[in-house]
Structure formats: C-alpha cells, structure tokens
N, C-alpha and C positions, 0 to 999 in steps of 0.2 A: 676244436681245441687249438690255440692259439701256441703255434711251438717253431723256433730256430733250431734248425740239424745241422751240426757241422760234418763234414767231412775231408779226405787228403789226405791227412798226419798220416807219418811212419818214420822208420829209422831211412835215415838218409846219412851220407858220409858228406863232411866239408867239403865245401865247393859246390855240391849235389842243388837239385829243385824239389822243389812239389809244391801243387798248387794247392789249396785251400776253399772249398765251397762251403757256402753259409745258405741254406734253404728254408722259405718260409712256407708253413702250410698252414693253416685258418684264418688267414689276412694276407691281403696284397702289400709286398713289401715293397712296391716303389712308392706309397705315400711316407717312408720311412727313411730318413740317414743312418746308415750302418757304420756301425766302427767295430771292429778287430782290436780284440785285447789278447793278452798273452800274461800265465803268471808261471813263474820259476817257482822250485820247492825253495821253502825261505826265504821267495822275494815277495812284495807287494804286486798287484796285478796293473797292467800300466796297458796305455795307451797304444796299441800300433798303428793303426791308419784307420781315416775314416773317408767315405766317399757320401755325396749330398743324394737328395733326393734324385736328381735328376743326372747322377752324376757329371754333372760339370764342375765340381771341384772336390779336391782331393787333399789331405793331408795325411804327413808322416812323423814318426819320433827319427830325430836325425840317426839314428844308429842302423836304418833301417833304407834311408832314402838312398834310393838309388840301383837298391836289390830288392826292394819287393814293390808289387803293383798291385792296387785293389781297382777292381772294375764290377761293374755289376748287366745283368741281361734280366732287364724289368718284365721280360715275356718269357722268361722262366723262373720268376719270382727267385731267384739267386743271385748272390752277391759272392765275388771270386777274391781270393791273394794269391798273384803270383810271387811267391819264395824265389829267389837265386842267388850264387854262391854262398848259402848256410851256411853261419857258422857253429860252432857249441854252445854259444851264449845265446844263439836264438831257441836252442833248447827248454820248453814249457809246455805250458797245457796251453791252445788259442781257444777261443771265446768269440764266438759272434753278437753283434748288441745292436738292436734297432729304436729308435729315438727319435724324437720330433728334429735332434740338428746333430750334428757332429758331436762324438764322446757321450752321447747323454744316451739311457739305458733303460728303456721302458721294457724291453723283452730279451732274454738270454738264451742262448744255446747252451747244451750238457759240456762241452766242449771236446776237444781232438787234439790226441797227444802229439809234440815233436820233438824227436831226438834224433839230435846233430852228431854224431861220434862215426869215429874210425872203428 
C-alpha cells in the first residue's frame, strides 16, 4: 500500500520549534518532489515548501521563509520541516504531497495538527 505519514505536530507556544516528518512506505520516495501544504479552519489549503527530487532546490511561500526548513534523507524514505519561531497564524492541519515536480500532488498524507498559542 502505497501511503505518506506525517508526523511532529503539537501545541507549541510562539517563538517555540517542532520539526515535521513526512514518511513514505510502499514506494521510494526519492524518485518524488515533496511539498508541504498547510490548511487553516476557513482557510483554503496553500502551499508551504517544496524540496526536488534530489533535494537540490527548495522553495517557500514568503510568510514562511526564513523560519522553516524542508530537507529530506532519501535513505530513510522521509522528508523533514523544520518550524522555528511559530507563530498563531502558522496554526493548521500540514499535509505531506509527493509529485513528479514541486506543488504537484500524486500522493497525500492523513496529515498532522499544529497549534501555535500561549
């Protein structure tokens, strides 16, 4: 069976980390560009970062650059977000998606809640 598992999420206070692992089991997911989505109650699900197959490049939604990092380790079929100083608005459900190129979504994870609050 072919399935993305996220895991990480929890209640974190502003400023706080947590990382974020995206794990594939019934395929090899370095033939795959992964991207990280995120959606808000009452928002639309958007874009957070995506890294390439080979991870040699990377992309961000600017709200995000410069606090979060996506890396992946192709010999434990996982693809990582490091989160840092969260804010509230980073607050959603994330979402792992793997695709022939960046943003594109051939396989989904259940996803993994995150809540920013004091």
């Amino acid at each position: 069976q072919l399935q993305l598992v996220e895991s990480g999420g929890g209640l974190v206070q502003p400023g706080g980390s947590l990382r974020l692992s995206c794990a594939a089991s019934g395929f090899t997911l370095d033939y795959y560009a992964v991207s990280w989505f995120r959606q808000a109650p009452e928002r639309d699900r958007e874009g957070v970062s995506c890294i390439s197959r080979s991870g040699g490049s990377t992309d961000y939604i600017d709200s995000v650059k410069g606090r979060f990092t996506i890396s992946r380790d192709n010999a434990k079929n996982t693809v990582y977000m490091q989160m840092n100083n969260l804010d509230p608005e980073d607050t959603a459900v994330y979402y792992c998606a793997a695709g022939d190129s960046c943003w594109s979504r051939d396989y989904w994870g259940q996803g993994t809640q995150v809540t920013v609050s004091s």
